[in-house]
Backbone as CSV, one residue per row, in Angstrom:
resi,resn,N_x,N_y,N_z,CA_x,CA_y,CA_z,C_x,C_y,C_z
1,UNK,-2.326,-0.898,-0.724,-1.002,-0.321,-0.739,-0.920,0.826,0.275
2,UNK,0.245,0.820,1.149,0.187,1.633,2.319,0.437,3.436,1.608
3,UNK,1.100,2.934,0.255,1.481,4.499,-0.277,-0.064,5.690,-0.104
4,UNK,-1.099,4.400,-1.040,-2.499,5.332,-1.432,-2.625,5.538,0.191
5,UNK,-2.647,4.633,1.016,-3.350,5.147,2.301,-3.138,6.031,3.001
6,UNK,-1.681,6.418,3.094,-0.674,7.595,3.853,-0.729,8.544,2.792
7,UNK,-0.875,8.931,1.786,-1.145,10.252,0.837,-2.090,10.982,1.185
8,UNK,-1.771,12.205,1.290,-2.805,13.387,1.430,-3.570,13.482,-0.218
9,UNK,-4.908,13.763,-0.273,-5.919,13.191,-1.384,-5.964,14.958,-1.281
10,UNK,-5.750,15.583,-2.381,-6.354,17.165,-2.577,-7.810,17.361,-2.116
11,UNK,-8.357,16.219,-2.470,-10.255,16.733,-2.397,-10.538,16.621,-1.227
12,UNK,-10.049,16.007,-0.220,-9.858,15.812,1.247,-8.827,16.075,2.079
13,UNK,-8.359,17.160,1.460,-6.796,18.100,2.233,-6.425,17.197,3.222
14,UNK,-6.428,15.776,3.360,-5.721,14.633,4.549,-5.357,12.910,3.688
15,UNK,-5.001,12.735,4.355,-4.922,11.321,3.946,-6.188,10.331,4.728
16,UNK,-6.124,9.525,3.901,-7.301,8.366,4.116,-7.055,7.558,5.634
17,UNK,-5.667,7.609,5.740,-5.416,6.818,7.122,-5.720,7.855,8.107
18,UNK,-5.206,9.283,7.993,-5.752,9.950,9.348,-7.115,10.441,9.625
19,UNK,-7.932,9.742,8.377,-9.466,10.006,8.514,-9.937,8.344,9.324
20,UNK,-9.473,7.704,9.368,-9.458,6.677,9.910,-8.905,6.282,11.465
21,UNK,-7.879,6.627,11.529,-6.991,6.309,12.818,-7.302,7.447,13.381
22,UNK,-7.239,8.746,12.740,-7.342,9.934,13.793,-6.101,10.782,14.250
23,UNK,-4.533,10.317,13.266,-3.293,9.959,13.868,-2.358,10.270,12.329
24,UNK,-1.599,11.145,12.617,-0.746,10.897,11.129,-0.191,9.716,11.143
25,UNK,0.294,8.449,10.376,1.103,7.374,10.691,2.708,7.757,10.410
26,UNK,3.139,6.801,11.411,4.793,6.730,11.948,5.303,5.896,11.317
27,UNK,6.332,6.030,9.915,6.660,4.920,9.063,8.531,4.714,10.094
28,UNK,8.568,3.546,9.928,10.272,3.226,10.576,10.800,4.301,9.681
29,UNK,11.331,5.110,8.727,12.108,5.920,8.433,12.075,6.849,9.482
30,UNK,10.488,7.175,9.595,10.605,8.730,10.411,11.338,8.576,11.640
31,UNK,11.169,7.557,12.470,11.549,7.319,14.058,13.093,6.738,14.091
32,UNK,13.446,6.599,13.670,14.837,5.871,13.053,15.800,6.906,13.287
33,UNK,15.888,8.362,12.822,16.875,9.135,13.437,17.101,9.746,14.670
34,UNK,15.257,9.899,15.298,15.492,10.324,16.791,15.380,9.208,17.261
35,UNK,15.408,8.003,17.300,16.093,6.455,18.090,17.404,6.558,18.072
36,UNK,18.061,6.894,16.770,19.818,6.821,17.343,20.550,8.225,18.038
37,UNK,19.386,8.918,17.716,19.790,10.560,18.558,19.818,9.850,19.976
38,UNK,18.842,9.538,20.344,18.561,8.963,22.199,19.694,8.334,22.453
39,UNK,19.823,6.824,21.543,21.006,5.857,21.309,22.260,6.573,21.757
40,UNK,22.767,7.689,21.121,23.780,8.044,20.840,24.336,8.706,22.491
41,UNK,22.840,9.362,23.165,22.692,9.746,24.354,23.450,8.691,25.443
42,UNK,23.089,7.448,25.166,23.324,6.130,26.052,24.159,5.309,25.283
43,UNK,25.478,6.089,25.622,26.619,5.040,24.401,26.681,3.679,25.159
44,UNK,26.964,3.191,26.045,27.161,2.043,26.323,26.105,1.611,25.701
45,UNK,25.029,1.441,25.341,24.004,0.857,24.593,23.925,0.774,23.032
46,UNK,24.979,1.518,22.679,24.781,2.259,20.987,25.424,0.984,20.259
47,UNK,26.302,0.156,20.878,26.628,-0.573,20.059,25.483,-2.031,19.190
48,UNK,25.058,-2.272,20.613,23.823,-3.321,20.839,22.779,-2.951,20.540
49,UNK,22.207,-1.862,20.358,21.149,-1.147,19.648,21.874,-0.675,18.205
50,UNK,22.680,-0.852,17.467,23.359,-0.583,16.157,22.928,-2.042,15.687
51,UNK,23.834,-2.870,16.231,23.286,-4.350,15.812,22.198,-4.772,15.792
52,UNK,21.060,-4.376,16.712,19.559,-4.812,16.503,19.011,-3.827,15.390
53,UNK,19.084,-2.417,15.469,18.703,-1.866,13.823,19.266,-2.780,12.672
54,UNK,20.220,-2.698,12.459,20.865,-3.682,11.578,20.427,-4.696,11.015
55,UNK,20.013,-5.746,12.085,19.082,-6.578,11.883,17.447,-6.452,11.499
56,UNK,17.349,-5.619,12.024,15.773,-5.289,11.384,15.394,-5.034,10.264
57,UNK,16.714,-4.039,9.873,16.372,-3.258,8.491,17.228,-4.452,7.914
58,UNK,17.747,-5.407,7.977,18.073,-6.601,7.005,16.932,-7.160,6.397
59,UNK,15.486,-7.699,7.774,14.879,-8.563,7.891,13.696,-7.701,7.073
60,UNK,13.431,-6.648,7.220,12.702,-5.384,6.241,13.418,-5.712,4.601
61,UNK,14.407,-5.626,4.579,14.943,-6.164,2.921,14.278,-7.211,2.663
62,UNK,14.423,-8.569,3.694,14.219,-9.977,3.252,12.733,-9.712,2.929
63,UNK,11.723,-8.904,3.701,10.552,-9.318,3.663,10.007,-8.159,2.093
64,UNK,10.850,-7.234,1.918,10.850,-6.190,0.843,11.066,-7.504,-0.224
65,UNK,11.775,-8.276,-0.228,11.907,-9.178,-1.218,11.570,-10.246,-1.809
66,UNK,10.836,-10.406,-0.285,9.560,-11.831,-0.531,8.345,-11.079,-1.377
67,UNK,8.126,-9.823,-1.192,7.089,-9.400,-1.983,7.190,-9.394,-3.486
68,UNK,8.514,-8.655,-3.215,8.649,-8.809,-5.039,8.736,-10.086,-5.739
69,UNK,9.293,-10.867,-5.162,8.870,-12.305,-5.805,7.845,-12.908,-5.559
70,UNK,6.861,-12.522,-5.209,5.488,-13.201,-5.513,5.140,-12.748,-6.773
């Protein structure tokens, strides 16, 4: 489970993944608001980059949902 891996562990003031990678990890939430900050920079693009987020975070549901039904 990516939760235990990205948690900072008290007895090891870090998480298990940045004892590993070396790297805090970058979940799509975090990068998601400075992508449409830039976006927003390059409007002729904002629309066509609205629709491809859109789609992603649909295809993130579908696959959020294949899990739960296993």
């Amino acid at each position: 489970m990516w939760v235990d891996k990205i948690t900072v562990k008290s007895a090891i003031k870090t998480s298990p993944y940045v004892l590993v990678y070396g790297k805090k990890v970058m979940l799509p939430s975090h990068i998601k608001l400075p992508i449409l900050k830039i976006l927003h920079e390059y409007g002729e693009y904002l629309e066509l980059c609205q629709i491809q987020m859109n789609e992603l975070l649909h295809l993130k549901e579908l696959q959020n949902q294949s899990y739960h039904d296993l």
